[in-house]
N, C-alpha and C positions, 0 to 999 in steps of 0.2 A: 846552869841557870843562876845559882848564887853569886858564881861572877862576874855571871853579865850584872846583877842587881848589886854589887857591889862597884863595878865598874863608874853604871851610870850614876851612882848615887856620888861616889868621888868624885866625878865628871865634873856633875852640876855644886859641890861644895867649891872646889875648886875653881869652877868661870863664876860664877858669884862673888866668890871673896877676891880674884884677879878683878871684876868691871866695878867692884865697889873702892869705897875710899875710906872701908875700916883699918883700923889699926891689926896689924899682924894676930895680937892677943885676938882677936876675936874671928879673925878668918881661924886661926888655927880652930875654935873651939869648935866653929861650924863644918871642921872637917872630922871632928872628933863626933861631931853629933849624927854626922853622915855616918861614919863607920858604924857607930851605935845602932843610927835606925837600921844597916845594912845588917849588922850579925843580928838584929830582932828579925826581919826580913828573912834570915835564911833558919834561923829558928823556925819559922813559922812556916819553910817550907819542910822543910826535916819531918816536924809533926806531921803537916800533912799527906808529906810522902810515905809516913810509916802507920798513918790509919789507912790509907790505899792498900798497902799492902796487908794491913791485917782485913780489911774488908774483902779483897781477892784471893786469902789464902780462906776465908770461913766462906765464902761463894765455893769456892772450889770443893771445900769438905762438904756443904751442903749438896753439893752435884752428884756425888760420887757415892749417898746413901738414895 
């Protein structure tokens, strides 16, 4: 999942700074900002993935008294 959201996030830095008529300096920055928003992105899936799992390992202790 992160790489797909990593994927498309360069995707779209990238065809924007190719259809536009910025200067280099700033396509680069906007692929730096992609990357950024992308590891916030999989941070936030990381968290989420490991309350899941702490919510399914205390469901399960709750089952089993």
């Amino acid at each position: 999942m992160r790489k797909l959201i990593l994927a498309a996030v360069a995707g779209t830095a990238f065809a924007l700074a190719g259809c536009s008529e910025k200067p280099a300096d700033t396509a680069t920055e906007a692929a730096s900002e992609a990357a950024d928003a992308s590891a916030d992105a999989s941070a936030a899936a990381a968290d989420a993935s490991a309350s899941a799992s702490e919510a399914a390992a205390d469901a399960s202790a709750a089952a089993k008294m």
